[in-house]
mmCIF file of the N, C-alpha and C atoms, coordinates in Angstrom:
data_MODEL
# 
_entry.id   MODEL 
# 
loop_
_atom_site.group_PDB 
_atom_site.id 
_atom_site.type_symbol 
_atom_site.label_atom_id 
_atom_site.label_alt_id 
_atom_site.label_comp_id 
_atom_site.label_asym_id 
_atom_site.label_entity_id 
_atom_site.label_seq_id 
_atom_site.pdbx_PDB_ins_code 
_atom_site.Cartn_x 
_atom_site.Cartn_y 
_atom_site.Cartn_z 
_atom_site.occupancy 
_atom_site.B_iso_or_equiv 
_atom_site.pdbx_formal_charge 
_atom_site.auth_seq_id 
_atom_site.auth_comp_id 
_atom_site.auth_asym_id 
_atom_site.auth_atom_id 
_atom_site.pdbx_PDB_model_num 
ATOM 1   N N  . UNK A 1 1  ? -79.872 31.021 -32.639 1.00 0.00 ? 1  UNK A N  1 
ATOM 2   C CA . UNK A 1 1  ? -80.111 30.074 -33.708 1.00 0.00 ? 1  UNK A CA 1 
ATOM 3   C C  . UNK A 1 1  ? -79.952 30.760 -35.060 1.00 0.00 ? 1  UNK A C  1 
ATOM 4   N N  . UNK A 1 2  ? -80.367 32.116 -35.323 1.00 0.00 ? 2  UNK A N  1 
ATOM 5   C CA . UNK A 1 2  ? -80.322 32.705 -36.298 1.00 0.00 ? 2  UNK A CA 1 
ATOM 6   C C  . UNK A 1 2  ? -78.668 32.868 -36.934 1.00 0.00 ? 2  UNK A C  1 
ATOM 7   N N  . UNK A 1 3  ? -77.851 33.143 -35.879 1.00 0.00 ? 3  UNK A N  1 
ATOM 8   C CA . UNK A 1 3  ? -76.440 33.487 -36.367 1.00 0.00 ? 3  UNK A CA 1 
ATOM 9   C C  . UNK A 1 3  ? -76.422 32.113 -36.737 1.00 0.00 ? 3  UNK A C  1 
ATOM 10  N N  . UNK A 1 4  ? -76.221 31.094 -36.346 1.00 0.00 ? 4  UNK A N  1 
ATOM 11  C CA . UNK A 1 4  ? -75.732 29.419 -36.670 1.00 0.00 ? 4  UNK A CA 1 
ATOM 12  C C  . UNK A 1 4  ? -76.017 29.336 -38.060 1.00 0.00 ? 4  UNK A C  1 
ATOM 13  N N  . UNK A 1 5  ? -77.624 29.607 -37.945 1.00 0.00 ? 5  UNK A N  1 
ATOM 14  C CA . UNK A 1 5  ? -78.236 29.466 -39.361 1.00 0.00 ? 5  UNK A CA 1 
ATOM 15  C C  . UNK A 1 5  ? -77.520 30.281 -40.255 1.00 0.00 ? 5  UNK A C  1 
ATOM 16  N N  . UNK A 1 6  ? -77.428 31.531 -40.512 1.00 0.00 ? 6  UNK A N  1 
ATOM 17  C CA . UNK A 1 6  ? -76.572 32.502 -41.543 1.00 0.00 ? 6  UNK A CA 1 
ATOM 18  C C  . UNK A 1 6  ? -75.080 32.249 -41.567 1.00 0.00 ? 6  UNK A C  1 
ATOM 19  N N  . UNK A 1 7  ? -74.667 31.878 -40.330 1.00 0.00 ? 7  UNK A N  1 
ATOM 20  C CA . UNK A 1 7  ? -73.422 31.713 -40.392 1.00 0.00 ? 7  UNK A CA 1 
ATOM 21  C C  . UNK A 1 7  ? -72.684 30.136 -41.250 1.00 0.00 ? 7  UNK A C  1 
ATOM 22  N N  . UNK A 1 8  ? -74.062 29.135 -41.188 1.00 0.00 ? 8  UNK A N  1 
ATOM 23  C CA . UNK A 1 8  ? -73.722 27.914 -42.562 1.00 0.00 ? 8  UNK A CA 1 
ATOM 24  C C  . UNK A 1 8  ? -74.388 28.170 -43.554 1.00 0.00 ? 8  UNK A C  1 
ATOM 25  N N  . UNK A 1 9  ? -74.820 29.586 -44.643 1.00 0.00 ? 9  UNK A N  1 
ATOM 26  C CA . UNK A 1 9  ? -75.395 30.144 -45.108 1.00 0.00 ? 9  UNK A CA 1 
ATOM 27  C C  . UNK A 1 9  ? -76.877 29.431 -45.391 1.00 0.00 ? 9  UNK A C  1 
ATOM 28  N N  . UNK A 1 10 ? -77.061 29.129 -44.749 1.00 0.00 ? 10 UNK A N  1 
ATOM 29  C CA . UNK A 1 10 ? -78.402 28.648 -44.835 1.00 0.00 ? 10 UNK A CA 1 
ATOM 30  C C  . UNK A 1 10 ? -80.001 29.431 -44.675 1.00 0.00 ? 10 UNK A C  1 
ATOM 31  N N  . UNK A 1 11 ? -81.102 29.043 -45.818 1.00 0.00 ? 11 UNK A N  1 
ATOM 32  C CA . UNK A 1 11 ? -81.985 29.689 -45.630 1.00 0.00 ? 11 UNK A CA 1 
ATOM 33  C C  . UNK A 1 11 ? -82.912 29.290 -44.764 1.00 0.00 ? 11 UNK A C  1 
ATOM 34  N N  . UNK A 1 12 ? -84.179 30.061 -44.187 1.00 0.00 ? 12 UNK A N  1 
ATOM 35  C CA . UNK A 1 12 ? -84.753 28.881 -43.016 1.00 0.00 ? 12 UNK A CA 1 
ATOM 36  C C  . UNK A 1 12 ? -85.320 28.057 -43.598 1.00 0.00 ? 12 UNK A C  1 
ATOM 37  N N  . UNK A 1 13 ? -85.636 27.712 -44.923 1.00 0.00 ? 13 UNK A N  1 
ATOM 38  C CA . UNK A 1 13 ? -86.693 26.767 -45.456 1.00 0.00 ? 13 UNK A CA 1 
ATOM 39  C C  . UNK A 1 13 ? -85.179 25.720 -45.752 1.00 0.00 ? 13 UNK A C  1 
ATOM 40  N N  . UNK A 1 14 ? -84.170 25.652 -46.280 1.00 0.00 ? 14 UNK A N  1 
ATOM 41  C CA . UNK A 1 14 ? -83.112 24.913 -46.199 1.00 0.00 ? 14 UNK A CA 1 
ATOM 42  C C  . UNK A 1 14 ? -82.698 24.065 -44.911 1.00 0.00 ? 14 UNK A C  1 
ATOM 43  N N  . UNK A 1 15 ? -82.379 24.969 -43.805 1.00 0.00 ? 15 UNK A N  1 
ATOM 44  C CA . UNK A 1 15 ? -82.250 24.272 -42.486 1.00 0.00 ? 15 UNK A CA 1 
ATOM 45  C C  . UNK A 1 15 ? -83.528 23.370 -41.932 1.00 0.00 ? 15 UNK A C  1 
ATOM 46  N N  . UNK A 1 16 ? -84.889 24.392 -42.628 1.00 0.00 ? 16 UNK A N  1 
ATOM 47  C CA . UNK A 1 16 ? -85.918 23.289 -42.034 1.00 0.00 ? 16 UNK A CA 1 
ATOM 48  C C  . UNK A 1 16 ? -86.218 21.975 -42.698 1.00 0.00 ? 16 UNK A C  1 
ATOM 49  N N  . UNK A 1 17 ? -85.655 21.923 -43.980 1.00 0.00 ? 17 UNK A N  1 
ATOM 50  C CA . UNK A 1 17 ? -85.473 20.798 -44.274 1.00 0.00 ? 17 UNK A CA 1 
ATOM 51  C C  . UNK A 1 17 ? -84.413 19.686 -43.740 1.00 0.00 ? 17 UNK A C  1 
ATOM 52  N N  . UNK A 1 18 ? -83.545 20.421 -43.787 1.00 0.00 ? 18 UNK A N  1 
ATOM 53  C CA . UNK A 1 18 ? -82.077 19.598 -43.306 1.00 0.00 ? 18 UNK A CA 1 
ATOM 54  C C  . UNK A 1 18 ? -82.719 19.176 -41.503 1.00 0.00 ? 18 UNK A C  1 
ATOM 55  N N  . UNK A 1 19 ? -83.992 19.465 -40.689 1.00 0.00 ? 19 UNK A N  1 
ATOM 56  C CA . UNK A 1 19 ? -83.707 19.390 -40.014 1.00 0.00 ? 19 UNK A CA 1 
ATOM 57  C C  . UNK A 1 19 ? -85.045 18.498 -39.576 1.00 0.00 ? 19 UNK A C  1 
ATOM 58  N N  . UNK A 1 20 ? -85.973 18.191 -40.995 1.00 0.00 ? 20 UNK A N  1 
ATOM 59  C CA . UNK A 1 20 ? -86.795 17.304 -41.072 1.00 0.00 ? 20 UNK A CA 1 
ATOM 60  C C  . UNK A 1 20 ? -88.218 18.359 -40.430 1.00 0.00 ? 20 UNK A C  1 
ATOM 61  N N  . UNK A 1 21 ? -88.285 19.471 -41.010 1.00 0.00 ? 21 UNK A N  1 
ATOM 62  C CA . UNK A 1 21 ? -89.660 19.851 -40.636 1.00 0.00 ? 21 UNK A CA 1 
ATOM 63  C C  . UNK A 1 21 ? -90.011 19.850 -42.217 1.00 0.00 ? 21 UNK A C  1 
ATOM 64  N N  . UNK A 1 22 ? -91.162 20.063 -42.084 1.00 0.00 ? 22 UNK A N  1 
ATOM 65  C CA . UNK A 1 22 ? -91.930 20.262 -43.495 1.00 0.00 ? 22 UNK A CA 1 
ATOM 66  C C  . UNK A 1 22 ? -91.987 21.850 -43.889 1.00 0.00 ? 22 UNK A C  1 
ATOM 67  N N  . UNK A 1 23 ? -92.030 22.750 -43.120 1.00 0.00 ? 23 UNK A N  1 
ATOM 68  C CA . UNK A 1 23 ? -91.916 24.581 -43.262 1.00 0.00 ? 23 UNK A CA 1 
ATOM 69  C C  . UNK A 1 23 ? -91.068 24.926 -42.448 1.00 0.00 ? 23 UNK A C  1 
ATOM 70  N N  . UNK A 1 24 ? -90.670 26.195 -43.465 1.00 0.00 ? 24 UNK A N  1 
ATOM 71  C CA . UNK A 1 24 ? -89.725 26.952 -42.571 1.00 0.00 ? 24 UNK A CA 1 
ATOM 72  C C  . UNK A 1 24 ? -90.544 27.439 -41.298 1.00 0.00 ? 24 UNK A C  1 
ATOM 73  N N  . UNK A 1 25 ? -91.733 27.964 -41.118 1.00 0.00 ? 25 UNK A N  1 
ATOM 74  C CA . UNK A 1 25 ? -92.358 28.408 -40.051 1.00 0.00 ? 25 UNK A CA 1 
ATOM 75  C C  . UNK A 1 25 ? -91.863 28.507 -38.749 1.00 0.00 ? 25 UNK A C  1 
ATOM 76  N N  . UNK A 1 26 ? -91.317 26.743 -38.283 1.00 0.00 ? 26 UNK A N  1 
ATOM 77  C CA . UNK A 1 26 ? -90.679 26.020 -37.648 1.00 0.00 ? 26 UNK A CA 1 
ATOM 78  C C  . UNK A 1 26 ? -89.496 26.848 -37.168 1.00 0.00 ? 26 UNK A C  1 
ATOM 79  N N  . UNK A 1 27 ? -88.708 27.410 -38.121 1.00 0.00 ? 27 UNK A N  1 
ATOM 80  C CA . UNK A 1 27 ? -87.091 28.150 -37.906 1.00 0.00 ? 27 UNK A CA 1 
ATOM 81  C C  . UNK A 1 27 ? -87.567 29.609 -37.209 1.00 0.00 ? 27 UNK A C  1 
ATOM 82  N N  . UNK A 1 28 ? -88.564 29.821 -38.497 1.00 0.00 ? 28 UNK A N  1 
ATOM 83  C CA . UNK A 1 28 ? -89.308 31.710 -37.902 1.00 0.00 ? 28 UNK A CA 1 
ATOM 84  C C  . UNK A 1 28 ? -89.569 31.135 -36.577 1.00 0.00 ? 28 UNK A C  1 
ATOM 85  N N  . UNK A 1 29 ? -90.670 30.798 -36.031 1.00 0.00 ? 29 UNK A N  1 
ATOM 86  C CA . UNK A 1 29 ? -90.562 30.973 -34.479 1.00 0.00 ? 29 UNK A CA 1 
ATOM 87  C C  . UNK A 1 29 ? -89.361 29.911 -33.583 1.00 0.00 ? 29 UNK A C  1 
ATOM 88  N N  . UNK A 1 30 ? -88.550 29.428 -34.007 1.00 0.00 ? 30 UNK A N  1 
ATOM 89  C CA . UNK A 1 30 ? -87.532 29.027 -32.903 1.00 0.00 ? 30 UNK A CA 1 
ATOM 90  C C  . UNK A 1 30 ? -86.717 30.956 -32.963 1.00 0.00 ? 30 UNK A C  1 
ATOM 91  N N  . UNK A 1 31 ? -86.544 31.341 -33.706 1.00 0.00 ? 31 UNK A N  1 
ATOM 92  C CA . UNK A 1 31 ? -85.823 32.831 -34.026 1.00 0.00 ? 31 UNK A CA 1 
ATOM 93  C C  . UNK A 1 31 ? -86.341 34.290 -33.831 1.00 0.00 ? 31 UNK A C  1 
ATOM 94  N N  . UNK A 1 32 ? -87.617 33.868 -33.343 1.00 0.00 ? 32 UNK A N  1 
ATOM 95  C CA . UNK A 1 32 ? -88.450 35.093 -32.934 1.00 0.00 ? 32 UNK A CA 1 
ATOM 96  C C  . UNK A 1 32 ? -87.795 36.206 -31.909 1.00 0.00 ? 32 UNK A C  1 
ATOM 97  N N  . UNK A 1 33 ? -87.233 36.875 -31.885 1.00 0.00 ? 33 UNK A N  1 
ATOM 98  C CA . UNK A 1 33 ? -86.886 37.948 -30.630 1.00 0.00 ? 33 UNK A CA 1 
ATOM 99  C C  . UNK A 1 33 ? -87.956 38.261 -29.718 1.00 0.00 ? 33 UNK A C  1 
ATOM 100 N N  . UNK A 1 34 ? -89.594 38.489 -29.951 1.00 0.00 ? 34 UNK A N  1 
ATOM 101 C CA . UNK A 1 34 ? -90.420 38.362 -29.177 1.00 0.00 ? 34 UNK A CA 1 
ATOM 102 C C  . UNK A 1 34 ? -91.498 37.308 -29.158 1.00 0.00 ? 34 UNK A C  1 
ATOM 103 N N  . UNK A 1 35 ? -91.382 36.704 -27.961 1.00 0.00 ? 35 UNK A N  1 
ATOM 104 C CA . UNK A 1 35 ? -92.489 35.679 -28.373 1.00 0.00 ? 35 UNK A CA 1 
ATOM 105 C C  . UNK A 1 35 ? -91.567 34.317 -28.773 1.00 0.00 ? 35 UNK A C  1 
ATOM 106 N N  . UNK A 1 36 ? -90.661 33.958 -28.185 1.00 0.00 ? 36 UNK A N  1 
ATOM 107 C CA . UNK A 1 36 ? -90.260 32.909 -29.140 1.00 0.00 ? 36 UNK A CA 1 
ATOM 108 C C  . UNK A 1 36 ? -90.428 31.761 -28.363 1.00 0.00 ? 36 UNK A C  1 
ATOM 109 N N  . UNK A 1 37 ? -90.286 30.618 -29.702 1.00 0.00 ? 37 UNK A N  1 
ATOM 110 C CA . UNK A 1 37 ? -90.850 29.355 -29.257 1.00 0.00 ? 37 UNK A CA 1 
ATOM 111 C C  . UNK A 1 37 ? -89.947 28.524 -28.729 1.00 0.00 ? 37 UNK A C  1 
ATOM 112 N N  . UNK A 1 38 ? -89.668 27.755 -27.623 1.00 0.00 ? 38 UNK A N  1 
ATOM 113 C CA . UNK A 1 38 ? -88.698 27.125 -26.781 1.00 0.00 ? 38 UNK A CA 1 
ATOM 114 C C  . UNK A 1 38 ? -87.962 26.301 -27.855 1.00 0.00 ? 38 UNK A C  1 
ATOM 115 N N  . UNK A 1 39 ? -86.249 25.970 -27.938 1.00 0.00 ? 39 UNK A N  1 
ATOM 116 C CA . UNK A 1 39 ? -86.132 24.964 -29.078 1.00 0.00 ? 39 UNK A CA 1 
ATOM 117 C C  . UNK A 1 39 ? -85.698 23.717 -28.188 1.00 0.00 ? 39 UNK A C  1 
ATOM 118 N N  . UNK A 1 40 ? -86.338 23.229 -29.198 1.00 0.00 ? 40 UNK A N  1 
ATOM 119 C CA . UNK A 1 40 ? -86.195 21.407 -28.464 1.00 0.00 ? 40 UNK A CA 1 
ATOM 120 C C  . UNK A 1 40 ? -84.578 21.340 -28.210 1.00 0.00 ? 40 UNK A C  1 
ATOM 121 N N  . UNK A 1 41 ? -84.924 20.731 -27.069 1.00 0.00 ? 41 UNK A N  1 
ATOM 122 C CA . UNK A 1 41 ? -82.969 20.055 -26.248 1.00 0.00 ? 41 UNK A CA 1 
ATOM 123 C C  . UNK A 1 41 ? -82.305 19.490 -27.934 1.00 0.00 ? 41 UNK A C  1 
ATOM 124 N N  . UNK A 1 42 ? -82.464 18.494 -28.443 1.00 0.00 ? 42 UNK A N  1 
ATOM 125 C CA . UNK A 1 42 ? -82.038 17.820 -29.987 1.00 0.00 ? 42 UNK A CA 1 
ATOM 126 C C  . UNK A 1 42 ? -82.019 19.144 -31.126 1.00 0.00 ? 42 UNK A C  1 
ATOM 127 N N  . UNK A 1 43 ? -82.886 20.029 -31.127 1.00 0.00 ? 43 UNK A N  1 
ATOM 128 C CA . UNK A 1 43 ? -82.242 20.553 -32.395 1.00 0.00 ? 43 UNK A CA 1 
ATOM 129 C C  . UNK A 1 43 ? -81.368 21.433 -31.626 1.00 0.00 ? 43 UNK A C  1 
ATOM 130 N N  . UNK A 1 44 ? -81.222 22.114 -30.741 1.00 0.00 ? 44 UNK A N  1 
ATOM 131 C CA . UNK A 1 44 ? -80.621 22.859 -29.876 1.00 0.00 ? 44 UNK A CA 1 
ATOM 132 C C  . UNK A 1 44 ? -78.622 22.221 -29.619 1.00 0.00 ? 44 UNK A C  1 
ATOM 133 N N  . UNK A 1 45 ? -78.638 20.715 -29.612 1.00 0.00 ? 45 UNK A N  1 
ATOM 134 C CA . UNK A 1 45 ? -77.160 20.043 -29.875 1.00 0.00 ? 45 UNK A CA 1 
ATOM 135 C C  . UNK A 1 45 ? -77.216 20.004 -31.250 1.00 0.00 ? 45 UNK A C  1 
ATOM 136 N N  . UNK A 1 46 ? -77.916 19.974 -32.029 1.00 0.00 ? 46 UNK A N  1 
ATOM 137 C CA . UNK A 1 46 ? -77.944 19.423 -33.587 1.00 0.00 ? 46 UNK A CA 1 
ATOM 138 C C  . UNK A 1 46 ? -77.263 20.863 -34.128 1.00 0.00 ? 46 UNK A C  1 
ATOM 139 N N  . UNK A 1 47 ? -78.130 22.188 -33.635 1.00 0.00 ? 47 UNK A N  1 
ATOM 140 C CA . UNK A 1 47 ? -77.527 23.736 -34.251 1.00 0.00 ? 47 UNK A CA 1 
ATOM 141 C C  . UNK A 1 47 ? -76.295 23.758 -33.891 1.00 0.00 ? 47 UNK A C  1 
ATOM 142 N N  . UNK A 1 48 ? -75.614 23.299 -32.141 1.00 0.00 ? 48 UNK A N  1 
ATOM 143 C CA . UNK A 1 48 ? -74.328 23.345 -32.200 1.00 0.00 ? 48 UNK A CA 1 
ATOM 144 C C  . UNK A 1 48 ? -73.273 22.387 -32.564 1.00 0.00 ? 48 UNK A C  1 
ATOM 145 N N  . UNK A 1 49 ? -73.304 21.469 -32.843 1.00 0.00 ? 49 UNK A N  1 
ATOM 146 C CA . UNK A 1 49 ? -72.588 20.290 -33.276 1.00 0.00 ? 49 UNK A CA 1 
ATOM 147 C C  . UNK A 1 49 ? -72.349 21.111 -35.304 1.00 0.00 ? 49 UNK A C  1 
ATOM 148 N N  . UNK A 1 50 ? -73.763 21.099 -35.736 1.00 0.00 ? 50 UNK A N  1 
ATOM 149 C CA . UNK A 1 50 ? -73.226 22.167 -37.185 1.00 0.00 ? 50 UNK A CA 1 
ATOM 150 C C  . UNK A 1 50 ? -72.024 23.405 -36.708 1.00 0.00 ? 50 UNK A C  1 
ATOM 151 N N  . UNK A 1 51 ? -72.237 24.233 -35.811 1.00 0.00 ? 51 UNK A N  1 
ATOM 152 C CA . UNK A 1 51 ? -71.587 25.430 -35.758 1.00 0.00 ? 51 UNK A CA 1 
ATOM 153 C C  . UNK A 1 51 ? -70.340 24.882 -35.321 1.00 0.00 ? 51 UNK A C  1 
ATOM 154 N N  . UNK A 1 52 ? -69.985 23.859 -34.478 1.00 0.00 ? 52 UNK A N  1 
ATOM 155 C CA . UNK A 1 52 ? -68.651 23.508 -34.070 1.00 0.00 ? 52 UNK A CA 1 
ATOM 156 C C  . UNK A 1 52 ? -67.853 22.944 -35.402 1.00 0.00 ? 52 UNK A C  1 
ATOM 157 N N  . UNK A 1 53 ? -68.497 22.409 -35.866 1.00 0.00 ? 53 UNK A N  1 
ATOM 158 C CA . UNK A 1 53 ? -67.828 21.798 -36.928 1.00 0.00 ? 53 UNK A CA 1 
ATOM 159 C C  . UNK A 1 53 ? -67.937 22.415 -38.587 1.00 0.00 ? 53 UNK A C  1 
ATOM 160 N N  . UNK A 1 54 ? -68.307 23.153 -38.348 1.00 0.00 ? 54 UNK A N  1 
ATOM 161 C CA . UNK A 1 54 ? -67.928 24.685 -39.391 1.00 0.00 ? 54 UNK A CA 1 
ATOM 162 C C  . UNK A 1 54 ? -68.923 24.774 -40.519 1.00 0.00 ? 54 UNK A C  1 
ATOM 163 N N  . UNK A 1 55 ? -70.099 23.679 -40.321 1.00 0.00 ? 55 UNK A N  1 
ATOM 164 C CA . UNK A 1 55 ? -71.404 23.177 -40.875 1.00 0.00 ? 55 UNK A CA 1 
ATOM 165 C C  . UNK A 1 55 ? -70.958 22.986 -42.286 1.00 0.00 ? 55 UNK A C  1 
ATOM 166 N N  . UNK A 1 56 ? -69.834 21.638 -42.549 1.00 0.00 ? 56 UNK A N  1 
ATOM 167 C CA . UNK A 1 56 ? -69.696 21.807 -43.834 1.00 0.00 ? 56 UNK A CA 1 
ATOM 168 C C  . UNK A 1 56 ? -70.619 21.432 -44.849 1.00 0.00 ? 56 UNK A C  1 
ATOM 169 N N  . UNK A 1 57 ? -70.299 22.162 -45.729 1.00 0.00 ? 57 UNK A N  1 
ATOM 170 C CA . UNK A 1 57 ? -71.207 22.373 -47.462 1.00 0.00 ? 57 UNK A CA 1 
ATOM 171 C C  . UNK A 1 57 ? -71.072 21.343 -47.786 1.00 0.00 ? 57 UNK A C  1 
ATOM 172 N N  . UNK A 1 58 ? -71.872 20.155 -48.534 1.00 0.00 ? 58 UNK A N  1 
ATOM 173 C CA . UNK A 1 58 ? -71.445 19.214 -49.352 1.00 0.00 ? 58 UNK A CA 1 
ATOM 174 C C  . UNK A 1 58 ? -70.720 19.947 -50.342 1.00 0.00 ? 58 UNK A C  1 
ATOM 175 N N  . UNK A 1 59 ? -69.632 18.889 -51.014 1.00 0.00 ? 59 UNK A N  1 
ATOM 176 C CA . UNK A 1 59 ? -69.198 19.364 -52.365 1.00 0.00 ? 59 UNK A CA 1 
ATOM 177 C C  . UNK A 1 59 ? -69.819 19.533 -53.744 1.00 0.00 ? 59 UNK A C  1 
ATOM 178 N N  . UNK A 1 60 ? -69.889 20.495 -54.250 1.00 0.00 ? 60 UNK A N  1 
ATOM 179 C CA . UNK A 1 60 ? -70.557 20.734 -54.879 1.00 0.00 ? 60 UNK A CA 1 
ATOM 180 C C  . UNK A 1 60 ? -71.505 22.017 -54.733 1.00 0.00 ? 60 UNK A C  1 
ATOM 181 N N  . UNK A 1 61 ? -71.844 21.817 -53.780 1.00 0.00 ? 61 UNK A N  1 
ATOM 182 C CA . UNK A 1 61 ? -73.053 23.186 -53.537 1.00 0.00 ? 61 UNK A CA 1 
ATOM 183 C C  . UNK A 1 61 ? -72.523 24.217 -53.569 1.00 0.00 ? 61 UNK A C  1 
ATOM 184 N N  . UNK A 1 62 ? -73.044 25.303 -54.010 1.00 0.00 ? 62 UNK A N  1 
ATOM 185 C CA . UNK A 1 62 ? -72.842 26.657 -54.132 1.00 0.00 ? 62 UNK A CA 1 
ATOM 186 C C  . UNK A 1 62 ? -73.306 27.739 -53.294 1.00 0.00 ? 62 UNK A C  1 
ATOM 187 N N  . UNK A 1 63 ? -72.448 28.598 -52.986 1.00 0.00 ? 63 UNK A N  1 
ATOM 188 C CA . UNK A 1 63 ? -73.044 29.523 -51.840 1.00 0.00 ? 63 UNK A CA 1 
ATOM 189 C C  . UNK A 1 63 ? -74.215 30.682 -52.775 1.00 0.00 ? 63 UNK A C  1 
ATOM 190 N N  . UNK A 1 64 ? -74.927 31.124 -52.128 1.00 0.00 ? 64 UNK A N  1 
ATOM 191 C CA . UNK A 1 64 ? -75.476 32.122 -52.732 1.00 0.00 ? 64 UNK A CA 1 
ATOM 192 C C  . UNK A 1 64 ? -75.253 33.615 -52.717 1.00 0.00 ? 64 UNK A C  1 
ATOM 193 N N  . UNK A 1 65 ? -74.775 34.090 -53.813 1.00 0.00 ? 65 UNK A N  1 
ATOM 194 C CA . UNK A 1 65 ? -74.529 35.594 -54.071 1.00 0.00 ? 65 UNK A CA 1 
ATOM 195 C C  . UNK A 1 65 ? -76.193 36.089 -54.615 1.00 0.00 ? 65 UNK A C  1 
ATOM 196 N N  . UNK A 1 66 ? -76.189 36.882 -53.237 1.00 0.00 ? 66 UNK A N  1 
ATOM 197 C CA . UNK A 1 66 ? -77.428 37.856 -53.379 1.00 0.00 ? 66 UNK A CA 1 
ATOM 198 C C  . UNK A 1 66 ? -77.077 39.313 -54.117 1.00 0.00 ? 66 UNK A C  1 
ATOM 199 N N  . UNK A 1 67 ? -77.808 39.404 -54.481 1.00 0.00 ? 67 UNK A N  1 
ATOM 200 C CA . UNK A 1 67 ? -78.333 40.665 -55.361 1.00 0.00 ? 67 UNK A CA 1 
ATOM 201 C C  . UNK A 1 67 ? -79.029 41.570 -54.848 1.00 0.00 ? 67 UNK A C  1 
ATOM 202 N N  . UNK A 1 68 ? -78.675 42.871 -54.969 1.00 0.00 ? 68 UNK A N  1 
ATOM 203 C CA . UNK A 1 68 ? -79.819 44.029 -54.773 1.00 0.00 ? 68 UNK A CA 1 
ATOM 204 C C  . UNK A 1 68 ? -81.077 44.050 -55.603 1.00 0.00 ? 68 UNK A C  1 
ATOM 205 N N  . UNK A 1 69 ? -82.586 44.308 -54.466 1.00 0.00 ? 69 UNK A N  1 
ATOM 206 C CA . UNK A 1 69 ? -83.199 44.667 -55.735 1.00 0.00 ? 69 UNK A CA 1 
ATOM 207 C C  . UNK A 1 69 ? -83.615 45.651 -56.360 1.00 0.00 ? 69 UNK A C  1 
ATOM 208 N N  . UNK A 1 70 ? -83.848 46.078 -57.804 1.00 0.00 ? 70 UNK A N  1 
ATOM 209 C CA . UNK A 1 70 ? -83.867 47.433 -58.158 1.00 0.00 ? 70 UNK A CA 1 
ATOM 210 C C  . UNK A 1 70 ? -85.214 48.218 -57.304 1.00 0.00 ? 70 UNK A C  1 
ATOM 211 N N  . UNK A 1 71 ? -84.424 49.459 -57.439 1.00 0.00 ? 71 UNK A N  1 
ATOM 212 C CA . UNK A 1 71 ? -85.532 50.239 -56.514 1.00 0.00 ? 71 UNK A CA 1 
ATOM 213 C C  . UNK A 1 71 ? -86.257 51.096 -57.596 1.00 0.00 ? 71 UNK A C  1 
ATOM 214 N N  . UNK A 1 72 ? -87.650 51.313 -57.886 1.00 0.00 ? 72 UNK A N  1 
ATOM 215 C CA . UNK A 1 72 ? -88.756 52.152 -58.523 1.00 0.00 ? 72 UNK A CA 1 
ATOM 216 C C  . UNK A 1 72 ? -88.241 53.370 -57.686 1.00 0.00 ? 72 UNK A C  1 
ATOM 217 N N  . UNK A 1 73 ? -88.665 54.251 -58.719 1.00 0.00 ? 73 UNK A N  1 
ATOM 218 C CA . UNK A 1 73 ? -88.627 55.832 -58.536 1.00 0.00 ? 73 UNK A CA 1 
ATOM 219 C C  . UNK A 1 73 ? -89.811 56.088 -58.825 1.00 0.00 ? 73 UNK A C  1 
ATOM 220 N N  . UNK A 1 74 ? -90.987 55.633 -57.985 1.00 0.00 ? 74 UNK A N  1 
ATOM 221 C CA . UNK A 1 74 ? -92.534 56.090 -58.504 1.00 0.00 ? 74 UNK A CA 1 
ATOM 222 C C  . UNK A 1 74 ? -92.688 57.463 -57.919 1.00 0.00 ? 74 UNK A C  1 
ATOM 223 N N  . UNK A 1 75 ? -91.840 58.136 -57.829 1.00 0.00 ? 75 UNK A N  1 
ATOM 224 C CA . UNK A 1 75 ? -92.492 59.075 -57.047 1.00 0.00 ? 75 UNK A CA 1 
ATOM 225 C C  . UNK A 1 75 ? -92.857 60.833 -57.853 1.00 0.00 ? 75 UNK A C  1 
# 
């Protein structure tokens, strides 16, 4: 689920909206490597039906260019 998700650059609080939860929480444990939470049969066709179809962007939206953040030299 995690690649699907990054791969329509999406953040988990973005997808958990787009996917009608109220928190990302929801995305963190469907994506857990240990411990993870079963994903429902529906969002489970819903993640691949986005990935087949190349999860397009509305027009308009902008991808996000991340930034490094500066690193302190407290030392």
């Amino acid at each position: 689920m995690r690649a699907i998700r990054q791969g329509l650059l999406l953040t988990q609080r973005e997808l958990a909206q787009l996917l009608g939860y109220r928190h990302k929480i929801r995305i963190s444990e469907y994506e857990r490597a240990t411990n993870p939470v079963p994903i429902p049969e529906h969002i489970a066709r819903t993640m691949l039906a986005l990935a087949n179809t190349g999860g397009r962007i509305k027009p308009g939206r902008k991808t996000r260019t991340w930034k490094a953040r500066p690193t302190s030299d407290a030392a």
